[in-house]
C-alpha positions in Angstrom: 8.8 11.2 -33.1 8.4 15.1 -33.5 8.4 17.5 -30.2 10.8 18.8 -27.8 11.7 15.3 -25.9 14.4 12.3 -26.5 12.5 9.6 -27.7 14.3 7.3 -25.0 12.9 8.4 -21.3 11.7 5.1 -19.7 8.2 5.7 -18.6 7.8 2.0 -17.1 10.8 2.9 -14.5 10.3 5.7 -12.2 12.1 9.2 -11.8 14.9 8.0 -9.6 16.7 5.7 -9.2 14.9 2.7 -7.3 18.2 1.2 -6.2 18.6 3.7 -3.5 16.0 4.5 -0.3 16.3 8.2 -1.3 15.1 7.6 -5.3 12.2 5.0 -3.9 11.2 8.0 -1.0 11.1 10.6 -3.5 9.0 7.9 -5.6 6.3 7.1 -3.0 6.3 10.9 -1.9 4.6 11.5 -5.4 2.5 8.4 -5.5 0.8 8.6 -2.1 0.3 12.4 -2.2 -3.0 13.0 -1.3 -3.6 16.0 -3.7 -3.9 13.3 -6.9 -7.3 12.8 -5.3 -8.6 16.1 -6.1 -7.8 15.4 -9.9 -10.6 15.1 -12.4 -11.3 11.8 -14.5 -10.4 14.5 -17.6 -7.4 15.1 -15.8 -6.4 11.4 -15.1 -7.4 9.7 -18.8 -5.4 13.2 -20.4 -2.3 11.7 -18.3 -3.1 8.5 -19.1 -3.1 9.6 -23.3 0.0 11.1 -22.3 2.1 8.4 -21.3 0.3 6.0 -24.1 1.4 8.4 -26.5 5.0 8.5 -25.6 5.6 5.2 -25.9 3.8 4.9 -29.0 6.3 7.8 -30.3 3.8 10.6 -30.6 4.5 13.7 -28.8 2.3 17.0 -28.6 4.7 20.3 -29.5 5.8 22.3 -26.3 5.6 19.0 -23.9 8.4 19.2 -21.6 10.3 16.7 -19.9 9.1 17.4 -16.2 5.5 17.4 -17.9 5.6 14.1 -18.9 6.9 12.7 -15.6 4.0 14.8 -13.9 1.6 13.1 -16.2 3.3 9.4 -15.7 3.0 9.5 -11.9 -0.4 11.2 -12.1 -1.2 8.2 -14.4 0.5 5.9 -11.6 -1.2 7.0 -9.3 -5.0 6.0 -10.5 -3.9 2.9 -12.7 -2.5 -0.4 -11.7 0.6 -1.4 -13.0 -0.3 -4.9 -14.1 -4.0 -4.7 -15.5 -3.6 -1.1 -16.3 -7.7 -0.9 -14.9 -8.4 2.5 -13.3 -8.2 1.8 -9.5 -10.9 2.6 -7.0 -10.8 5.9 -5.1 -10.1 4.9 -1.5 -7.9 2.0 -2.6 -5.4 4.3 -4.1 -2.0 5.2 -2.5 -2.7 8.7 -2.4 -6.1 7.7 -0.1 -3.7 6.4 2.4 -3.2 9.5 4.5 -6.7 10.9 4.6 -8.5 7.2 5.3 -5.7 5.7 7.7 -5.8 9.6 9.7 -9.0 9.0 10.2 -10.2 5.6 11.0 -6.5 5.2 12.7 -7.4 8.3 15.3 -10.8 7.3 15.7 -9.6 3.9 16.4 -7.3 5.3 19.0 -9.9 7.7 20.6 -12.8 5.2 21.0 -11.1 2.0 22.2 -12.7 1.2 25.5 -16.3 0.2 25.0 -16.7 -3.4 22.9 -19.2 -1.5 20.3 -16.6 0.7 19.4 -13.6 -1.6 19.0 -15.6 -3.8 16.6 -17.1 -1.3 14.8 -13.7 0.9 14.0 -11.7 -2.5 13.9 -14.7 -3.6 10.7 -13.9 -0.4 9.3 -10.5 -0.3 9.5 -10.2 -4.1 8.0 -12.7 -3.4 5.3 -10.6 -0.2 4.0 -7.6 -2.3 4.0 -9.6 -5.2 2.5 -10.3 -2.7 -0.2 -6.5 -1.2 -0.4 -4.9 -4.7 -0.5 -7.3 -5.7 -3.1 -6.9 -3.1 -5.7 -3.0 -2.4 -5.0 -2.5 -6.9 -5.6 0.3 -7.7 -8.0 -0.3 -9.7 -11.3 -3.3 -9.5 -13.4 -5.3 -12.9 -12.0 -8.5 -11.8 -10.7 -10.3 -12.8 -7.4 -14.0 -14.3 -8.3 -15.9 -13.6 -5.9 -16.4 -16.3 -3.5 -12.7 -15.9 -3.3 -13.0 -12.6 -2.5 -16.1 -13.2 0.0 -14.8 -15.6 2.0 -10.8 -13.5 2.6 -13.1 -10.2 3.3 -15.3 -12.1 6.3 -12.1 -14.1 7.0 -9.7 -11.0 7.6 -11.7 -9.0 9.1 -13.5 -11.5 11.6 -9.4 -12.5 12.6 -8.9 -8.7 13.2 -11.9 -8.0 15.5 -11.3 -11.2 17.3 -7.7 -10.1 17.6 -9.1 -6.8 18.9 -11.0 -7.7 21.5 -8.9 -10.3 23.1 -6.3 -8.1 23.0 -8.4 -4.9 24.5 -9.6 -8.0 27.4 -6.2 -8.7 28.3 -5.3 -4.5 28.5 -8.1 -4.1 31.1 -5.7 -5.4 33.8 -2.7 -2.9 32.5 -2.2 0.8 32.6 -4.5 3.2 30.9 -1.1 3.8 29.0 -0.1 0.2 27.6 -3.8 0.1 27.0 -4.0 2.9 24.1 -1.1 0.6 22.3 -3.8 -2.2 21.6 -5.6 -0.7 18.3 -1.5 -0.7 17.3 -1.5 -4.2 18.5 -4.7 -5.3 17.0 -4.0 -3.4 13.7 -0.1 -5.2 13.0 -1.8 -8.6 13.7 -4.4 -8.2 11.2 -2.5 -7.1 8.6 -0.7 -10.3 9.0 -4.2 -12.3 8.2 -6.0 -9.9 5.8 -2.9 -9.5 3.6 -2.2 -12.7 2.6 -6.2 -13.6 2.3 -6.9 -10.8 0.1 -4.0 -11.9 -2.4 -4.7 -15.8 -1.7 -5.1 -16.3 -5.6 -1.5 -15.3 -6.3 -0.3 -17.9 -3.3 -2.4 -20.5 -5.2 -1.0 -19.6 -8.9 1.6 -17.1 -8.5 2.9 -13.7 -9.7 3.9 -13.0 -12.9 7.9 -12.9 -12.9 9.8 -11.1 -15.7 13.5 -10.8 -17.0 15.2 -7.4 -16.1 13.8 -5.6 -19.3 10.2 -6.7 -18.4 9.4 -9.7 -20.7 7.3 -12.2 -18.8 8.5 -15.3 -18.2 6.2 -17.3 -15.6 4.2 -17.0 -12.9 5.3 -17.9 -9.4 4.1 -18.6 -5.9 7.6 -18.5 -4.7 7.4 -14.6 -5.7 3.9 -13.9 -4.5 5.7 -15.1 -0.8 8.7 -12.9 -1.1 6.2 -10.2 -1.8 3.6 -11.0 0.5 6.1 -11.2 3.1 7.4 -7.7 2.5 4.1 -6.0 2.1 3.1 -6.6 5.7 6.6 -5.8 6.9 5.9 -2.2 5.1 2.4 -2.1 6.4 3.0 -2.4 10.1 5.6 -0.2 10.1 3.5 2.1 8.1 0.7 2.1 11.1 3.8 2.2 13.8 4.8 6.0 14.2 0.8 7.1 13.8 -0.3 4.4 16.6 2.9 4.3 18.5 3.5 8.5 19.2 -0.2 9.7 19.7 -0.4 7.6 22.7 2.5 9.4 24.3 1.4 12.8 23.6 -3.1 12.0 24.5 -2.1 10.7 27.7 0.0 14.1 28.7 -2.9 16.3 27.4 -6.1 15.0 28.9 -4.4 15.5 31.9 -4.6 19.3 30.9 -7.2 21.2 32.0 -8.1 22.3 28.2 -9.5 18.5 27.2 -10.5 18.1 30.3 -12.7 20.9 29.5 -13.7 20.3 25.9 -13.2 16.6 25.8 -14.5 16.7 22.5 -11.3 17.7 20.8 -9.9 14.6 21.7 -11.0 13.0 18.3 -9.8 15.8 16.3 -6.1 16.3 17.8 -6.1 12.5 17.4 -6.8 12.3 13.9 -4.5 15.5 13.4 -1.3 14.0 15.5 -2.1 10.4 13.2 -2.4 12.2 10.0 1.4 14.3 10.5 3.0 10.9 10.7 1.5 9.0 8.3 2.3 11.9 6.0 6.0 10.6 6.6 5.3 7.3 7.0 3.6 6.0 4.4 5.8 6.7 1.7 8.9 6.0 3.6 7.9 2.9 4.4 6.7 2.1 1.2 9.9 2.8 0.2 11.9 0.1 2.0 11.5 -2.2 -0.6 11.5 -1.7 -4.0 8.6 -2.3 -6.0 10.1 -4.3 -8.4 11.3 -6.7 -6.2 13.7 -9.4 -7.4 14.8 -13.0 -6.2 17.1 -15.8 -7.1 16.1 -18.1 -10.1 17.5 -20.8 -8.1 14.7 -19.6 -5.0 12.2 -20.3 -7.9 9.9 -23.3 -7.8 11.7 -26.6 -9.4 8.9 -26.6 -12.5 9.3 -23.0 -13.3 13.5 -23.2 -12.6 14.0 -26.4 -14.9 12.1 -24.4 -17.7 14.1 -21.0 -17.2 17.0 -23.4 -17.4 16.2 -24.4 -20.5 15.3 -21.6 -22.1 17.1 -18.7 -20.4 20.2 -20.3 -19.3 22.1 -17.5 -18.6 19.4 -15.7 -16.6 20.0 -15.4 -13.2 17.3 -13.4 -11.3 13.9 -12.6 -12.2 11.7 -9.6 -11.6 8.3 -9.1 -10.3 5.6 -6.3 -9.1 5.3 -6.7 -5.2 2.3 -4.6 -5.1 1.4 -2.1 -2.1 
């Protein structure tokens, strides 16, 4: 290996350390920045050679250190971690901030009317149908009947959530009533979640040893991860859906949106976007995304085969997704 860099930086791990909330933050701060959006497909596949390089122990002259970590999260940022396929624009991490600050305000500003609930609530499930699809863990692919049938699934749960939800607000404050997109939003995540990665509850996740070689796939895993994915998510939508309520209701009492009522969209999807610029990475963060669980939380088949041949291994590894 020629060049200016040790030949030993671990490109598969991140920066900092993941065993602390401040190392996973200052992880998911990178990854979801919304700037990697702007970058070029030159840009993305020159990262990509990059980090390929590296580990292949080529190095161009004059690459420095915080270069090639630049280049590995701009490479993380478009490519998935298991299949290594280049991910889909709006499914991205980065994407969350624009899309969610968008559809999330204009799913808090036109809640009233039935048209609108159902048509933001579509929207809103078939972005997240698209994000929990492309940020899945393993490398087992939907086909796509599979896919099909979780997309109408989730997404009719979430509108039907919606609008029982928005019924049942009609006989509460105006206030309580702007918390039912919120409402609507945490319950879906709970059904379109767990539909869109179905196929890893039917055959599992791929589960490594602590330096990455695979060992199995398992359900028991997909759970676990499932499981902390929508715990992440809700709490994701929670500042962004639970604080913009507070502050709307105080200024259409104003006598400014009360005489351009049309900027109510706009400070909406401007008061959603500052904290999801907080929250998303932060509550990616609250989990690390290589989770890990017992070998003895494992599924009997897969636990009487580590047994035998790892005997000494006591957790395994696995990618939890996003």
């Amino acid at each position: 290996m020629s060049g200016d860099l040790p030949p030993n930086i671990n490109l598969r791990e991140p920066r900092w350390d993941q065993g602390t909330f401040v190392g996973r933050a200052k992880h998911f701060f990178t990854v979801t920045d919304p700037r990697n959006l702007l970058l070029t497909d030159e840009q993305l596949e020159a990262a990509r050679k990059t980090v390929q390089d590296y580990r292949q122990g080529i190095v161009p002259p004059g690459l420095t250190e915080n270069e090639l970590w630049r280049a590995k999260y701009i490479y993380d940022s478009a490519f998935h971690p298991d299949t290594g396929e280049k991910m889909v624009l709006i499914g991205r991490m980065s994407a969350q901030v624009p899309m969610n600050m968008t559809i999330t305000g204009c799913m808090m500003t036109f809640y009233r009317t039935t048209p609108a609930v159902v048509f933001w609530q579509w929207i809103n499930q078939s972005f997240n149908a698209v994000v929990n699809y492309t940020n899945r863990s393993g490398d087992a692919p939907l086909t796509v009947n599979e896919l099909g049938t979780a997309y109408v699934s989730a997404t009719t749960g979430a509108v039907a959530t919606a609008l029982g939800l928005n019924s049942l607000a009609k006989h509460v404050s105006p206030l309580i009533g702007r918390f039912v997109p919120f409402a609507a939003v945490a319950a879906a995540n709970c059904i379109n979640i767990p539909l869109m990665r179905q196929r890893e509850l039917k055959v599992g996740i791929p589960v490594t040893d602590e330096n990455g070689t695979r060992l199995g796939e398992s359900a028991q895993a997909a759970q676990q991860a499932i499981a902390q994915v929508v715990i992440s998510r809700i709490l994701m939508a929670a500042p962004g859906m639970a604080i913009p309520p507070f502050i709307m209701n105080t200024l259409e009492k104003k006598a400014f949106l009360k005489r351009f009522p049309w900027m109510s969209a706009p400070i909406q999807v401007g008061l959603v976007g500052v904290c999801l610029v907080f929250a998303t990475p932060l509550c990616c963060a609250l989990f690390p995304q290589k989770s890990s669980m017992s070998v003895t939380s494992l599924e009997a088949e897969l636990q009487a085969q580590l047994q035998e041949s790892h005997p000494a291994l006591r957790r395994v590894y696995f990618n939890k997704g996003l």
